[in-house]
N, CA, C and O atoms as a printed pandas DataFrame, in Angstrom:
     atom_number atom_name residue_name chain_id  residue_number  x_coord  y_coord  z_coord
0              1         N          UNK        A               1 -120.850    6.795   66.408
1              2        CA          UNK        A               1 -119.915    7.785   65.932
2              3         C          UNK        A               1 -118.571    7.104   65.661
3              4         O          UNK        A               1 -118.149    6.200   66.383
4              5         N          UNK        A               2 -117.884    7.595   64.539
5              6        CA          UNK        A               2 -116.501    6.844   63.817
6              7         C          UNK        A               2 -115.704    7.586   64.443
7              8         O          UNK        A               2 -115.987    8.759   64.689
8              9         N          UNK        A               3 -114.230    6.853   64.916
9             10        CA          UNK        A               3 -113.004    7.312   65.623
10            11         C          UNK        A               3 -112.807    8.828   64.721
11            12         O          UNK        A               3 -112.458    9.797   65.395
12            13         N          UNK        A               4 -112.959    8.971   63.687
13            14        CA          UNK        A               4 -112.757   10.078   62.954
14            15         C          UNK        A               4 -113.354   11.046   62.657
15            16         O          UNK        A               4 -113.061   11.941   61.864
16            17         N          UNK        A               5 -114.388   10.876   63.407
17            18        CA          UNK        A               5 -115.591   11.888   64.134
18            19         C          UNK        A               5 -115.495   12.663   65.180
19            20         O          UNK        A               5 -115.834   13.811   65.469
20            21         N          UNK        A               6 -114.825   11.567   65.814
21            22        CA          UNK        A               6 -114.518   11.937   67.124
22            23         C          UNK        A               6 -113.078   12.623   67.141
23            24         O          UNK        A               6 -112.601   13.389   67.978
24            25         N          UNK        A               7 -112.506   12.098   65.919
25            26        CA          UNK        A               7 -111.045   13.030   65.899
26            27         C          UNK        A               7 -111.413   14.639   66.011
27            28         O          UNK        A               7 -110.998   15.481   66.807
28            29         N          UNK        A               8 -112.257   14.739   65.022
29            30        CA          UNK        A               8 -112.511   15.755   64.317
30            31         C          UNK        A               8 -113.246   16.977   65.626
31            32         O          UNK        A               8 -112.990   18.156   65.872
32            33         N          UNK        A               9 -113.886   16.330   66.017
33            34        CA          UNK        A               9 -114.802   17.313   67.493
34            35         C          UNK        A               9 -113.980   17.545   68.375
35            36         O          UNK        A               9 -114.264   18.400   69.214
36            37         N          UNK        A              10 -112.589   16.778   68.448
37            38        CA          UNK        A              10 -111.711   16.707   69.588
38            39         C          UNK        A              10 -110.725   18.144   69.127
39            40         O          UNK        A              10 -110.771   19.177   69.794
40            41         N          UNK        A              11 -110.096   18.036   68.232
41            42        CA          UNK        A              11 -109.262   18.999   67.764
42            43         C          UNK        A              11 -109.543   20.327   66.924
43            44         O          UNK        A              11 -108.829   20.954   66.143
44            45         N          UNK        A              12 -110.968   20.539   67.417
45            46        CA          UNK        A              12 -111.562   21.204   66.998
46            47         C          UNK        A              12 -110.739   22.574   67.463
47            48         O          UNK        A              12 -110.882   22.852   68.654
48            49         N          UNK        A              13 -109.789   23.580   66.583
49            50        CA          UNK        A              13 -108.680   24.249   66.862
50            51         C          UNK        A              13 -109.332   25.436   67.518
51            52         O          UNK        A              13 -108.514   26.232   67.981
52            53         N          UNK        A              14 -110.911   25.835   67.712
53            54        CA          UNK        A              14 -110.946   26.986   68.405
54            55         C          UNK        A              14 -111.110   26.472   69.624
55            56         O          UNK        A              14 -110.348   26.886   70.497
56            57         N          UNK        A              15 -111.910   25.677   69.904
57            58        CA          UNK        A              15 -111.954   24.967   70.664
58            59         C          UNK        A              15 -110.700   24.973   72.075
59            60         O          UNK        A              15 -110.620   25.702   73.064
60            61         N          UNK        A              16 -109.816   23.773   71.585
61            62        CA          UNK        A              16 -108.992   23.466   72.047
62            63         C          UNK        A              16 -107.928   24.840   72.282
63            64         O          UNK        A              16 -107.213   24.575   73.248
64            65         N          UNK        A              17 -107.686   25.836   71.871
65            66        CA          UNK        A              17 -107.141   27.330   72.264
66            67         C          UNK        A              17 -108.253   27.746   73.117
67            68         O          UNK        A              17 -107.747   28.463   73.980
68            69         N          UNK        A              18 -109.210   27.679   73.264
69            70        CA          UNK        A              18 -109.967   28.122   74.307
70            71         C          UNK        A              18 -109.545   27.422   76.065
71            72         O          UNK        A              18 -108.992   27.825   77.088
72            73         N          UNK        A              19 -110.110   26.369   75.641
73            74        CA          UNK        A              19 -109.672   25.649   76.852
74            75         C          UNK        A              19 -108.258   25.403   77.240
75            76         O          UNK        A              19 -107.987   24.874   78.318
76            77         N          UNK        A              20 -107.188   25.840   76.234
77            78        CA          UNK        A              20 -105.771   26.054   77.025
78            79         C          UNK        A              20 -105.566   27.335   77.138
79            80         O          UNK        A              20 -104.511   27.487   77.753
80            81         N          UNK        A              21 -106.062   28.389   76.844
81            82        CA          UNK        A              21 -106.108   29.546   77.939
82            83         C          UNK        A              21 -106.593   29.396   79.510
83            84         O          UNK        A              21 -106.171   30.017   80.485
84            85         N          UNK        A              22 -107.836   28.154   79.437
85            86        CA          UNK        A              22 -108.609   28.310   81.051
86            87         C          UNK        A              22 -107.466   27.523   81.451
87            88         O          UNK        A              22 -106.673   28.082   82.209
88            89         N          UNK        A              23 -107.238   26.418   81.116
89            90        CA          UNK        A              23 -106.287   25.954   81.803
90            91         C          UNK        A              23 -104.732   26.767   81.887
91            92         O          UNK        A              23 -103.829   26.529   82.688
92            93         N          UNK        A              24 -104.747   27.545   81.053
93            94        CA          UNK        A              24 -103.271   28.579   81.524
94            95         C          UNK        A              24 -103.545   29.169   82.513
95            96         O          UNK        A              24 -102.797   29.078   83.486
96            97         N          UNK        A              25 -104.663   29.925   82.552
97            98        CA          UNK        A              25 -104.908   30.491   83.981
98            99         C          UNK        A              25 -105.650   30.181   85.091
99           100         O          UNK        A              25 -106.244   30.957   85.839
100          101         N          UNK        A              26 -105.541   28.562   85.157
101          102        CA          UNK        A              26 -105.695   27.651   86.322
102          103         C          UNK        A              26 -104.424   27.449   86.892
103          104         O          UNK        A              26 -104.339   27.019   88.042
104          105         N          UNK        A              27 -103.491   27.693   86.265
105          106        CA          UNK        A              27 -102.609   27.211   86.387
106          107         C          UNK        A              27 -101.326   28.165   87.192
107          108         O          UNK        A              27 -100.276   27.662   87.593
108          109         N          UNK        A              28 -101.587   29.225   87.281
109          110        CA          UNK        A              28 -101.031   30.108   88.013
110          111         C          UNK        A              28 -101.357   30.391   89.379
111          112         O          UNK        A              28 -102.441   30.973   89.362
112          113         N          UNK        A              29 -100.907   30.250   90.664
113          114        CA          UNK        A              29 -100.655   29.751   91.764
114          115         C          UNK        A              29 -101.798   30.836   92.140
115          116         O          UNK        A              29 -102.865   30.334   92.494
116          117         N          UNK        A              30 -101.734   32.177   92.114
117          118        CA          UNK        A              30 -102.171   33.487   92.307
118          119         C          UNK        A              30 -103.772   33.418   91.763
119          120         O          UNK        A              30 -104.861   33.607   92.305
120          121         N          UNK        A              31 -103.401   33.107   90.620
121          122        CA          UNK        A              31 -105.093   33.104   90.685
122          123         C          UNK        A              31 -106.092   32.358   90.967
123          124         O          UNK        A              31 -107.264   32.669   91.179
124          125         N          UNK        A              32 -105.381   30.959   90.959
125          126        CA          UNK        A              32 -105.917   30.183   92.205
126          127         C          UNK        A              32 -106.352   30.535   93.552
127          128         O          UNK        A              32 -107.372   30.278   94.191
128          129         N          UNK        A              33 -104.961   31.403   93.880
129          130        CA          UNK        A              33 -105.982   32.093   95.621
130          131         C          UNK        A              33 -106.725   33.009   95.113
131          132         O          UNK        A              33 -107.656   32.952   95.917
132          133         N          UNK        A              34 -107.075   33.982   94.226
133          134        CA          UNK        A              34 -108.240   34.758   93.870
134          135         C          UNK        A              34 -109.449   34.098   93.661
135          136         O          UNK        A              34 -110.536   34.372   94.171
136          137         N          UNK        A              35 -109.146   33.095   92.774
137          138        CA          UNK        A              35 -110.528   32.057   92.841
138          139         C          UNK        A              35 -111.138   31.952   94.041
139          140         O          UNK        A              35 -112.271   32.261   94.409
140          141         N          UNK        A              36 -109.965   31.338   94.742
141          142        CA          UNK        A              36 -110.902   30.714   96.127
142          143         C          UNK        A              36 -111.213   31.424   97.254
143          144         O          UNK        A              36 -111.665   30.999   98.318
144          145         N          UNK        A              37 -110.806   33.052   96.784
145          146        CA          UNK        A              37 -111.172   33.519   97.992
146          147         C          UNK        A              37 -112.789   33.902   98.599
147          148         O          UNK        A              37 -113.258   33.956   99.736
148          149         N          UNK        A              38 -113.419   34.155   97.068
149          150        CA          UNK        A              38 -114.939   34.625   97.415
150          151         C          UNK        A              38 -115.711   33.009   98.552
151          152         O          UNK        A              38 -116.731   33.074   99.238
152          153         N          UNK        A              39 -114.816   31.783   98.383
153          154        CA          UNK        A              39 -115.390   31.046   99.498
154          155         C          UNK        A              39 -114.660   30.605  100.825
155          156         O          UNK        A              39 -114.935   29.659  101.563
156          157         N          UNK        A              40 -113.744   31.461  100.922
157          158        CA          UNK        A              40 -113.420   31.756  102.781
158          159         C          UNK        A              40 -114.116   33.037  102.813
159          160         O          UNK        A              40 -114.322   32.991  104.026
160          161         N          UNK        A              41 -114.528   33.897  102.542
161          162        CA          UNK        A              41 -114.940   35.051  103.001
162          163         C          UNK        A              41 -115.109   36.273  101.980
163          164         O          UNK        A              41 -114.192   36.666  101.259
164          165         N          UNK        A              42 -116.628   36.926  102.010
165          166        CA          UNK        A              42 -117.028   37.608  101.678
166          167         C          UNK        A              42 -116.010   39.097  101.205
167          168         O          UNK        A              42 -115.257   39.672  101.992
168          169         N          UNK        A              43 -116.193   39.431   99.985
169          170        CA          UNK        A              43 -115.335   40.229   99.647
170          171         C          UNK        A              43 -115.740   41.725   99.212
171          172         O          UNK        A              43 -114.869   42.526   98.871
């Protein structure tokens, strides 16, 4: 595969708006403890 192949799969614009939404809301302190709560204890 050519560097410009690989450009192309990388910046793939839906893509990449997808995965900086998950990472927007990784990124908030709060929903981090919501994440992790279903593994201290049953909810």
């Amino acid at each position: 595969m050519e560097l410009r192949d690989l450009v192309e799969k990388v910046s793939d614009e839906a893509n990449v708006k997808r995965e900086s939404g998950i990472f927007k809301a990784l990124s908030d302190p709060t929903r981090l403890k919501m994440i992790r709560l279903p593994s201290i204890r049953e909810m």
